[in-house]
C-alpha positions in Angstrom: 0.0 0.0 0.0 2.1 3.2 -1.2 1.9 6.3 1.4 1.9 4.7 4.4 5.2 6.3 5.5 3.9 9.8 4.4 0.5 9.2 6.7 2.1 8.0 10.0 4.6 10.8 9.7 1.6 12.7 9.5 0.2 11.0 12.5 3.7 12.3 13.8 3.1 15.7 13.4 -0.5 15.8 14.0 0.7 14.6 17.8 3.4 16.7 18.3 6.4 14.5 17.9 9.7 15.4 16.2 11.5 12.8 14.7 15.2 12.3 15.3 15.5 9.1 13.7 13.5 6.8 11.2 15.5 4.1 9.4 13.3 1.6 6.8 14.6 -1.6 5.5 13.6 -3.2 2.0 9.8 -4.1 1.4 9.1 -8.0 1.6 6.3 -9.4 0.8 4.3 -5.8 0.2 5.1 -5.1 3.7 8.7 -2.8 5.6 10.2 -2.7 8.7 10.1 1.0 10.0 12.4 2.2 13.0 11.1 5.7 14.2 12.8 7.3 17.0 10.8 10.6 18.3 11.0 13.0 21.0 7.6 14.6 22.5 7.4 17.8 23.0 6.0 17.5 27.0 2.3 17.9 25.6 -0.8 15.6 26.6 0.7 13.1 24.4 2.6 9.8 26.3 4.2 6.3 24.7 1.1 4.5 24.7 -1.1 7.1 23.3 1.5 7.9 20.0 1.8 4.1 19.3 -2.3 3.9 19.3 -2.2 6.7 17.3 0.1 5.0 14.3 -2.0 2.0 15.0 -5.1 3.8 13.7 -3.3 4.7 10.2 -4.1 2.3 7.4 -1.8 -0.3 6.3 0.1 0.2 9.5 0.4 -3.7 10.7 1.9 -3.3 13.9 3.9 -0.7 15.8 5.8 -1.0 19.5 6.5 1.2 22.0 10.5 -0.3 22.6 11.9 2.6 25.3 10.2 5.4 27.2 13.1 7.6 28.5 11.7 11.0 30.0 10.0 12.7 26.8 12.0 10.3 23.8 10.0 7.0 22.6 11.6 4.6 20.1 8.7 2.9 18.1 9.2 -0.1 15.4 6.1 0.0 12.8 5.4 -2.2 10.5 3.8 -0.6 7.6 2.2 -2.3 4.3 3.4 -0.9 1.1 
């Protein structure tokens, strides 16, 4: 499914969260690994709450919540392409 990347870091934005980081390997099997590192920016906005968010943008199979360190989370998602 083309534009997932483009509408979770929409779903980024839309929450507040800056990216530092994001990191995407080679599609397999119409589906890429994507490493997103973020940093919140001390709104209403926790962990959980962002990785429900990506989990609520089409073609996004899965996304984890790896590290919570003060206002950075590190997310893996898993999008369709």
């Amino acid at each position: 499914m083309p534009g997932v990347l483009s509408s979770v870091l929409a779903c980024l934005h839309k929450c507040s969260a800056n990216v530092l980081t994001l990191n995407q390997s080679v599609p397999i099997d119409g589906a890429a690994a994507v490493t997103v590192t973020v940093k919140l920016s001390g709104g209403p906005m926790d962990g959980p709450s962002l990785r429900r968010a990506v989990l609520g943008v089409e073609g996004v199979v899965e996304a984890r919540l790896i590290s919570e360190v003060t206002s950075s989370v590190k997310n893996d998602l898993f999008c369709e392409e």
